[in-house]
DRENGUDO-968645 format. One record per residue (C-alpha): residue in one letter; x, y, z. Coordinates in steps of 0.5 Angstrom, whole numbers, padded with zeros to 4 digits, always signed. Layout:
% residues N
AXYZ
...
END
This chain:
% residues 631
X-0163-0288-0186
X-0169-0292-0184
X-0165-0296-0180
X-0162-0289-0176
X-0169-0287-0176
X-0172-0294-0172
X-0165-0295-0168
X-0168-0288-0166
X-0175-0289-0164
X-0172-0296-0161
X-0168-0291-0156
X-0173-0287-0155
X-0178-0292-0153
X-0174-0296-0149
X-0173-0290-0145
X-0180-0288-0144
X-0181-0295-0142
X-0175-0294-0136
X-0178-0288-0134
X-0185-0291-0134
X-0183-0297-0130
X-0178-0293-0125
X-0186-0289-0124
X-0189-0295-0123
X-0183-0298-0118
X-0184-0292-0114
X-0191-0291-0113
X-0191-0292-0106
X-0185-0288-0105
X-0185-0283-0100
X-0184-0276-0103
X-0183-0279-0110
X-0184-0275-0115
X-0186-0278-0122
X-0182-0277-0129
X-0184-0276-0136
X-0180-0278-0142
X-0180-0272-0147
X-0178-0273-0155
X-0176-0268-0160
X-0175-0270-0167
X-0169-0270-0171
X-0167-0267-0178
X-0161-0267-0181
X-0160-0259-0184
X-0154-0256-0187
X-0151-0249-0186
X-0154-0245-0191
X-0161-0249-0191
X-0165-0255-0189
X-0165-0257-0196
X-0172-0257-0201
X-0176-0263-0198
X-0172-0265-0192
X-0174-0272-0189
X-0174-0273-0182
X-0167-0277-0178
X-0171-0280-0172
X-0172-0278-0165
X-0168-0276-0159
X-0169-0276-0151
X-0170-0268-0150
X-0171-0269-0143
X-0173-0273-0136
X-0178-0268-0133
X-0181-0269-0125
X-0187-0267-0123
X-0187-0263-0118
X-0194-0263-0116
X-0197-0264-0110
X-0198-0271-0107
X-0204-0274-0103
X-0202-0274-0095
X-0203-0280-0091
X-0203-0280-0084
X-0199-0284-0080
X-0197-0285-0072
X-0191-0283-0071
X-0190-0275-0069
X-0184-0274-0073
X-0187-0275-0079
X-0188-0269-0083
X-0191-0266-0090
X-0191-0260-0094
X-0198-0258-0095
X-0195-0253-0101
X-0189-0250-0104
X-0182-0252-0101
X-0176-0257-0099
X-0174-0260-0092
X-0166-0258-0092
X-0162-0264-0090
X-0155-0266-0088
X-0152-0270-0091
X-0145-0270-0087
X-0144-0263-0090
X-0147-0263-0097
X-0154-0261-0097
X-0160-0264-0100
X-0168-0263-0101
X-0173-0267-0100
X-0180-0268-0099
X-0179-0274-0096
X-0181-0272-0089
X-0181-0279-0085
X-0177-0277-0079
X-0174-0279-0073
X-0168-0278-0067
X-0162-0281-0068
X-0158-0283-0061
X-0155-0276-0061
X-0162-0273-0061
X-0162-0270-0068
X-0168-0270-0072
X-0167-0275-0078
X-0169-0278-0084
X-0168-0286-0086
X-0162-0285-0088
X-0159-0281-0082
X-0158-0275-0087
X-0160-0269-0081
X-0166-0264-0082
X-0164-0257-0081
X-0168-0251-0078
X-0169-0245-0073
X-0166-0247-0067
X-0169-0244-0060
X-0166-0243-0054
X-0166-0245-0046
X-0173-0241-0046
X-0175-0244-0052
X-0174-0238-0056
X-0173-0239-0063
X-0166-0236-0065
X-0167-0235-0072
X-0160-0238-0074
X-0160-0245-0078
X-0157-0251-0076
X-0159-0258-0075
X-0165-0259-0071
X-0164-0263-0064
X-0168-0264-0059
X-0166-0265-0052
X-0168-0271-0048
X-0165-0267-0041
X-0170-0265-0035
X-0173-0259-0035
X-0170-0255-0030
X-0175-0251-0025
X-0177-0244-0025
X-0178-0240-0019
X-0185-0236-0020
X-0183-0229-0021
X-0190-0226-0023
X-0198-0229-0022
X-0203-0224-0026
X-0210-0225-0023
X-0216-0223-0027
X-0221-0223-0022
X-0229-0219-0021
X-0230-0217-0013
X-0237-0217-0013
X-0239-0209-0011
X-0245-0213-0007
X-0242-0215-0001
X-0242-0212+0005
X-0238-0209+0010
X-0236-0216+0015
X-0231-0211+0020
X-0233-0206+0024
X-0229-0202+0029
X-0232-0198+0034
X-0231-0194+0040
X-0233-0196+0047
X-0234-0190+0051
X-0236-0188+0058
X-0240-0191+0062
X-0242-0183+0063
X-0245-0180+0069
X-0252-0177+0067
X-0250-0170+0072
X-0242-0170+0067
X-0247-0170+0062
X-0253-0165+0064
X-0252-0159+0060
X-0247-0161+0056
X-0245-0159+0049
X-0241-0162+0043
X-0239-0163+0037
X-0238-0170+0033
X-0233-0169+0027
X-0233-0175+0021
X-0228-0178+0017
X-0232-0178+0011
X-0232-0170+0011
X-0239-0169+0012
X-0242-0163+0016
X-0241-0163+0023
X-0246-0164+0028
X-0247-0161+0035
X-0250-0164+0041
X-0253-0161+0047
X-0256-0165+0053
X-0261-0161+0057
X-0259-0160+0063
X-0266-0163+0068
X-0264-0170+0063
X-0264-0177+0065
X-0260-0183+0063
X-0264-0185+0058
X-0266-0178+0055
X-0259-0176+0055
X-0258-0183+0051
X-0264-0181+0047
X-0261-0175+0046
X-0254-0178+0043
X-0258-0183+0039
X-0259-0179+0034
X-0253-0176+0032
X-0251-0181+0025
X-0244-0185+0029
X-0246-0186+0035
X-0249-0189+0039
X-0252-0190+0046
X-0255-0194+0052
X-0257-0191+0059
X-0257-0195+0066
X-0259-0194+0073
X-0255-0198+0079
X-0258-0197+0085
X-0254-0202+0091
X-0258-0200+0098
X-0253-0203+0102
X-0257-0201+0108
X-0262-0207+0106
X-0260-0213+0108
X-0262-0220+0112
X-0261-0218+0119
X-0264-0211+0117
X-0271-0214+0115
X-0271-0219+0120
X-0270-0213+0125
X-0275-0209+0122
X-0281-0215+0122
X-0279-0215+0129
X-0279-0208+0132
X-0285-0206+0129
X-0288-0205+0122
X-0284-0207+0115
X-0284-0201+0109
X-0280-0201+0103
X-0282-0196+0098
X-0279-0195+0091
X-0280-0189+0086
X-0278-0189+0078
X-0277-0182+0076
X-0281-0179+0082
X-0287-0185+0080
X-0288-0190+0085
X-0287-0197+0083
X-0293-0202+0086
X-0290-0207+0090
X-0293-0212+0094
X-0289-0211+0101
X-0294-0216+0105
X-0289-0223+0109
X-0282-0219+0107
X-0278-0223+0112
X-0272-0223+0108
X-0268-0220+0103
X-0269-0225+0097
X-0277-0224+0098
X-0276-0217+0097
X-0272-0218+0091
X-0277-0223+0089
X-0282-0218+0090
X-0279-0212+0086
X-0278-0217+0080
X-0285-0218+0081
X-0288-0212+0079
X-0291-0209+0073
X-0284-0205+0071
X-0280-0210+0066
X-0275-0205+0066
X-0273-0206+0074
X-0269-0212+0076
X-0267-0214+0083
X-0262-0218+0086
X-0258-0219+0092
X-0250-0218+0092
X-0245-0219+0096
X-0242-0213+0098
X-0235-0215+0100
X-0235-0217+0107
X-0240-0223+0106
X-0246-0220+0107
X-0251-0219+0102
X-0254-0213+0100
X-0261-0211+0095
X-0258-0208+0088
X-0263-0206+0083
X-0262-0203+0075
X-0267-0200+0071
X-0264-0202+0064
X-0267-0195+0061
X-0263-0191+0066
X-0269-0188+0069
X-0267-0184+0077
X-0268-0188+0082
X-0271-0187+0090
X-0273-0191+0095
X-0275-0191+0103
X-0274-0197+0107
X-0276-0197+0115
X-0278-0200+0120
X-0284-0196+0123
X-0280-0192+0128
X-0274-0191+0123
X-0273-0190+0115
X-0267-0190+0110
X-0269-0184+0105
X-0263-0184+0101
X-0262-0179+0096
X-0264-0180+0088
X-0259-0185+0084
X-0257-0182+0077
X-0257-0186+0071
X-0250-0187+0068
X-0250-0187+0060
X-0246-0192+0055
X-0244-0189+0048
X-0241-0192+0042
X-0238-0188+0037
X-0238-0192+0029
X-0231-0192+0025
X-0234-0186+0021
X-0234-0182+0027
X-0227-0178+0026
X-0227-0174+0033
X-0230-0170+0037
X-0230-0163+0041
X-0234-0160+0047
X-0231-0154+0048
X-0236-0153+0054
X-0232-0158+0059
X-0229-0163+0055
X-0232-0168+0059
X-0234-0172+0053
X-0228-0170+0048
X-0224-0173+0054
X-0227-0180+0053
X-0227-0180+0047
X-0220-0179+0046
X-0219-0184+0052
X-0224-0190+0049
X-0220-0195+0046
X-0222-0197+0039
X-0226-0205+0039
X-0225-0209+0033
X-0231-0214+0032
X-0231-0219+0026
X-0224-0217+0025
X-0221-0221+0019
X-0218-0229+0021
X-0216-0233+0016
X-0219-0239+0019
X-0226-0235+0019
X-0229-0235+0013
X-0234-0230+0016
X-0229-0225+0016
X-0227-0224+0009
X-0231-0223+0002
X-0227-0227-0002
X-0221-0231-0003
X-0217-0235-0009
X-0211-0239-0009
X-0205-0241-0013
X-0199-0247-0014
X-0193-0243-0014
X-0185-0245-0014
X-0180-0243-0011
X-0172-0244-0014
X-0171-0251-0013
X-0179-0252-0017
X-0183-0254-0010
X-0189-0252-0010
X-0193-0247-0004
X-0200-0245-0004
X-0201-0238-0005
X-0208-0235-0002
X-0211-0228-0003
X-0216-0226+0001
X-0220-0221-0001
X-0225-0216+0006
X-0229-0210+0003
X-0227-0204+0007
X-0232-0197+0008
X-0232-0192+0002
X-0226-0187+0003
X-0229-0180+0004
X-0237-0179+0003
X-0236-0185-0001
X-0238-0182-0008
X-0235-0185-0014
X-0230-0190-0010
X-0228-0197-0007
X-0223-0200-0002
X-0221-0206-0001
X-0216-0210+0003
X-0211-0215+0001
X-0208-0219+0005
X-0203-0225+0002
X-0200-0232+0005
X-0196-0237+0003
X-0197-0244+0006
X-0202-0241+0011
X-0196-0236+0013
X-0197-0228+0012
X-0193-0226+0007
X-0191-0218+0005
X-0193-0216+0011
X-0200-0216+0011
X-0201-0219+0017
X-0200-0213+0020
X-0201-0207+0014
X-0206-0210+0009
X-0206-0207+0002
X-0211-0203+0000
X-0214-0204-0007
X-0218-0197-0009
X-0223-0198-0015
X-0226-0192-0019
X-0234-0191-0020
X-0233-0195-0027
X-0231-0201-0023
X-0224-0201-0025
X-0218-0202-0021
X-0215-0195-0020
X-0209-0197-0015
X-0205-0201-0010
X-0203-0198-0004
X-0203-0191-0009
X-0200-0195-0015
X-0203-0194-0021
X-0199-0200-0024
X-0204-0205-0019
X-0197-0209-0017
X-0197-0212-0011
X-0189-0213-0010
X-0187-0219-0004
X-0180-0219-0002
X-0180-0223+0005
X-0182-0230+0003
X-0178-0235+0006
X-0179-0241+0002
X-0180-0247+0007
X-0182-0255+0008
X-0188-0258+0011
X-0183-0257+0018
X-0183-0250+0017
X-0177-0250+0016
X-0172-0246+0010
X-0173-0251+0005
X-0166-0249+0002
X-0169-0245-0004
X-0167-0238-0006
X-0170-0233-0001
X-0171-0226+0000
X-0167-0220-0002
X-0161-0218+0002
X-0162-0211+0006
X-0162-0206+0003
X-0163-0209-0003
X-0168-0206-0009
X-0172-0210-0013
X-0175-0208-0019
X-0181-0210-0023
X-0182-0214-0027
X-0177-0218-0024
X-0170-0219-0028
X-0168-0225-0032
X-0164-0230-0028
X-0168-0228-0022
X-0163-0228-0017
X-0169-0228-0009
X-0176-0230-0007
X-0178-0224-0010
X-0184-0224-0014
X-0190-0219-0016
X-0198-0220-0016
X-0201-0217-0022
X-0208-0214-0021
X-0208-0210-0026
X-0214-0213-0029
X-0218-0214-0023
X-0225-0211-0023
X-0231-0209-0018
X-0238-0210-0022
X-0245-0212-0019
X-0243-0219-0021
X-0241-0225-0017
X-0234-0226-0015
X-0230-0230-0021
X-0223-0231-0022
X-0223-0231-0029
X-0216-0232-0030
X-0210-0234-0026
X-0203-0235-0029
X-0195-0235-0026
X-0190-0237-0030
X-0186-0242-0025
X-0186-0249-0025
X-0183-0255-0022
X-0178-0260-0026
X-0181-0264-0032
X-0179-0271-0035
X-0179-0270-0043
X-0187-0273-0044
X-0188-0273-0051
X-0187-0269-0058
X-0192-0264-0062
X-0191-0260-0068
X-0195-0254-0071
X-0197-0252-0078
X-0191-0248-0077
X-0186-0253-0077
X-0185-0251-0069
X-0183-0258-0065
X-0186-0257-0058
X-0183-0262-0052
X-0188-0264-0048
X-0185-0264-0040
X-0189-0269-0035
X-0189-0262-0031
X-0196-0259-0035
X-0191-0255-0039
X-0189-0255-0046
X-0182-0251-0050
X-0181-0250-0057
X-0174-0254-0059
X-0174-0251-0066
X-0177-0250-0073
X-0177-0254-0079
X-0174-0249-0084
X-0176-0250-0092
X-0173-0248-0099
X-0176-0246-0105
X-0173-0245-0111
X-0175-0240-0118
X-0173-0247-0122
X-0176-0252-0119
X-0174-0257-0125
X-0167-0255-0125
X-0166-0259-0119
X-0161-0266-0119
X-0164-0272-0117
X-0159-0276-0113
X-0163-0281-0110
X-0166-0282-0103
X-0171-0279-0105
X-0167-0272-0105
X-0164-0267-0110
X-0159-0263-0110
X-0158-0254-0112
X-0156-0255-0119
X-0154-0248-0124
X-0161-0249-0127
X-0165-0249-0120
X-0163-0243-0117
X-0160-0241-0110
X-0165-0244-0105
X-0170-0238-0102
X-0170-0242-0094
X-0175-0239-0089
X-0181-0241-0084
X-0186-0247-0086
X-0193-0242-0088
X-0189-0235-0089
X-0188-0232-0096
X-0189-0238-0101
X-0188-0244-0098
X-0192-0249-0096
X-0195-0251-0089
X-0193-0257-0084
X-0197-0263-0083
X-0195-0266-0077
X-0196-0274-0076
X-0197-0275-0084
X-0192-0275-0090
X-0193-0274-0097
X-0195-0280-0102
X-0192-0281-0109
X-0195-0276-0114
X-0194-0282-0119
X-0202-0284-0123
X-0201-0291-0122
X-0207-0292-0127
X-0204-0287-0132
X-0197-0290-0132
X-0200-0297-0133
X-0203-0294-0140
X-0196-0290-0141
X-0194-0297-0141
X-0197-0300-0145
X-0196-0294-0151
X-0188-0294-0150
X-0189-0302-0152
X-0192-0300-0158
X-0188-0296-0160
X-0182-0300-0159
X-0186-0305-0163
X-0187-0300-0169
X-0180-0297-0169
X-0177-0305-0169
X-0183-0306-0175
X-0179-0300-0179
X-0173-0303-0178
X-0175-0311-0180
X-0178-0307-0187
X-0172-0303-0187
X-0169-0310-0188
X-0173-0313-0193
X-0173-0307-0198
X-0165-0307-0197
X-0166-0316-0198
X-0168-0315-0205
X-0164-0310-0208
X-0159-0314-0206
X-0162-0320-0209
X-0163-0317-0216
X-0159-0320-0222
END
């Protein structure tokens, strides 16, 4: 019996020794999880009993239990690697058998799979063209074709008009000259666009010029000059040079029944008489001589405040006295001015209606002084080129009174090109009294939709990419996937007009130009993104995991892998960081969970109990020695 027993414990002990030194031998096994031997002791017991004093037969090995404990995670430099910071396995392909592992030194094989050491595949979630995660498992695979390019369909722009600003464009109406005597006594009516009370006008009938435009001056809308043109064709060289010669010289002029103090001593010829009317006290008066197309040169004289003019000239025997000249009166009617009646004799509605609308400060792209804001933005055509879009933003008057609302024209151009037919119809972009956008065109939705543009090179030429819609085709927002024209929408929706400095607080399209394959990265989720050369990144798929109720029940195979037993359970497989499986660290692995220090004392223990049990059996051997000795 005592040499089964020491047999026993020599068994046993030498397994504790082979699962310590596999320990050891695998401390810097990536992924390894250590064993430990247990043991069980042995009695030998009979059906109905295990007999009064039952002596122990030895010890057996129960079982070789891993540890599943999680490992120190070291870091490394290859983007592949990966460690399951908690619960779960990585899923391999083996050539169709499957394996766990939380090995996760991983790599490409020529086909692009991604694989471990042994070529085993890693499975996961595969993705789509778009870089959709399918949900459906299998190998995980990264494509090392270009990124083919992507047509911009939307551009979101999230931007502040600073409320601030002023109005840069005006548009006026010319009207007139007027003369004053259409003008005396007349009455009418001046009506506004923003709805504000009409006011009447009336000029009194003995007005002047300037009186009559003093008149119109105060009326909001509009506003008015006077001048006085007098062309005395009767005064000339020769008629000056026959006045000296006949007799005595005399030129008077009156300012409204006033007469101007002149100095009319040596006149010998027409510019020494426009000379001395320049002279004089009057700085309204101004004097020259022209032409009045027949060569000859005549006096001209303007009061700029239009004032009645009348003047005398003679030669001491003969005097010109012609009758008073009138004041004609200039008006210009403002853009709030909306139209205008004059029952009385429809002098002035005629003029209005036949004023032409004069634009000053109209916008240019070239002028920066024509418009308050500007932005621009990289989009791509079909083929992945790149154009420069350019939004241009002018503030326009309050519609209405201007209570509690805001307009703004938006103008578009691709490549210094307009594009949506806002050279020609701006889009005008409402805001309410809290700042916020309230429509585009009347579109609640703050959709700008450009169905024109022609993609082009830099010879302004079609550059061979997909162009606009075909006539008569609809085009619907959003844009349907797989964009088929040039068609794409500018999202203003979350553009604000605040007291604040304009700021373009986010700009984003979805196109891009073609990219070459840069470079890997992989999130705590286990998502591998490609990197392209194009700035752009695409998911390729998702590291798929397995738990298991029994962990224990797994069967090591090797390669640091086990396999689905009886004991362990169907596998649970699902999303790193879901549920109860653990996180994804990306350029790291898992070390072995092996205590270098412990197994070293373990091995020592084993080594004696190995010499303990061989004692048993050398004493074993004397007891017996003797009884056989004996006589």
């Amino acid at each position: 019996m005592a040499f089964n027993t020491g047999l026993s414990g020599l068994r046993a002990a030498s397994v504790d020794l082979d699962v310590t030194g596999n320990n050891i031998a695998n401390a810097s096994t990536v992924g390894f999880k250590g064993s430990k031997a247990q043991f069980g002791d042995l009695y030998a017991s009979g059906f109905l009993s295990a007999g009064t004093n039952p002596i122990g037969d030895g010890v057996r090995v129960q079982d070789v239990k891993q540890s599943f404990g999680q490992g120190n995670i070291s870091f490394t430099d290859n983007g592949l690697d990966m460690a399951i910071s908690g619960d779960g396995f990585f899923i391999l392909n083996n050539g169709g058998e499957i394996r766990y592992s939380r090995a996760g030194q991983f790599g490409i094989d020529k086909e692009g799979y991604v694989t471990n050491n042994q070529n085993m595949r890693v499975q996961g979630y595969t993705a789509d063209e778009d870089g959709n995660l399918s949900g459906i498992r299998g190998d995980l695979q990264i494509a090392t074709d270009n990124l083919s390019p992507r047509r911009t369909t939307n551009l979101d722009t999230d931007l502040n008009l600073d409320s601030r600003e002023s109005v840069l464009e005006t548009r006026v109406r010319d009207i007139g000259p007027l003369a004053v005597t259409s003008l005396q006594g007349d009455s009418f009516s001046v009506q506004y666009a923003d709805g504000s009370p009409d006011v009447n006008v009336a000029i009194d009938p003995a007005a002047t010029a300037r009186q009559a435009a003093a008149t119109i001056n105060d009326v909001r809308g509009l506003s008015a000059s006077a001048t006085t043109t007098a062309t005395e064709n009767g005064i000339t060289d020769s008629s000056i040079a026959s006045a000296n010669a006949s007799g005595t010289f005399t030129f008077s002029l009156d300012i409204n029944g006033a007469p101007l103090a002149l100095d009319t001593n040596n006149i010998n010829s027409l510019q020494d008489l426009v000379d001395s009317i320049n002279n004089s006290s009057e700085a309204a008066i101004s004097a020259s001589a022209v032409d009045d197309g027949t060569g000859t040169n005549v006096l001209r004289v303007i009061h700029n405040q239009g004032e009645t003019l009348d003047y005398s000239f003679g030669d001491g025997t003969t005097t010109t006295d012609p009758a008073p000249v009138l004041g004609d009166v200039n008006v210009t009617a403002d853009r709030v001015v909306a139209s205008v009646s004059d029952p009385a004799d429809g002098t002035f509605e005629t003029a209005f209606n036949a004023s032409p609308i004069r634009i000053t400060n109209e916008f240019n792209p070239l002028d920066q002084r024509t418009y308050n804001h500007a932005t621009s933005t990289t989009i791509y055509d079909s083929l992945g080129n790149s154009h420069e879009l350019t939004q241009f933003f002018v503030k326009n008057p309050s519609p209405g009174n201007g209570v509690g609302v805001s307009e703004w024209s938006v103008y578009a151009q691709i490549d210094g090109e307009f594009v949506g037919g806002s050279d020609v119809t701006p889009y005008t972009a409402r805001f309410d009294q809290d700042g916020a956008l309230e429509s585009i065109n009347g579109d609640p939705s703050g959709e700008i939709l450009i169905d024109d543009w022609i993609p082009k090179d830099e010879a302004g030429q079609p550059n061979g990419a997909d162009g606009p819609p075909a006539s008569g085709e609809t085009v619907v927002t959003p844009i349907p996937e797989p964009p088929t024209t040039s068609a794409f929408v500018i999202n203003l929706s979350g553009t604000t007009q605040y007291g604040a400095a304009f700021g373009v607080n986010d700009q984003q399209q979805n196109g891009y130009t073609t990219g070459r394959l840069s470079g890997l990265d992989v999130s705590d989720q286990g998502v591998l993104f490609a990197r392209y050369t194009n700035g752009q990144s695409q998911a390729l798929g998702q590291v798929a995991l397995a738990s298991f109720n029994n962990t224990n029940g797994l069967s090591p195979v090797g390669d640091t892998s086990w396999v689905e037993t009886f004991e362990s359970g169907q596998p649970i497989i699902g999303a790193p960081d879901t549920g109860t499986l653990g996180a994804i660290k990306a350029s790291s692995v898992e070390e072995s969970n092996v205590d270098l220090s412990a197994e070293l004392v373990n091995l020592i223990i084993a080594q004696r109990n190995y010499q303990a049990n061989a004692k048993t059996i050398e004493t074993s051997d004397a007891v017996t020695q003797t009884i056989i000795n004996l006589r």
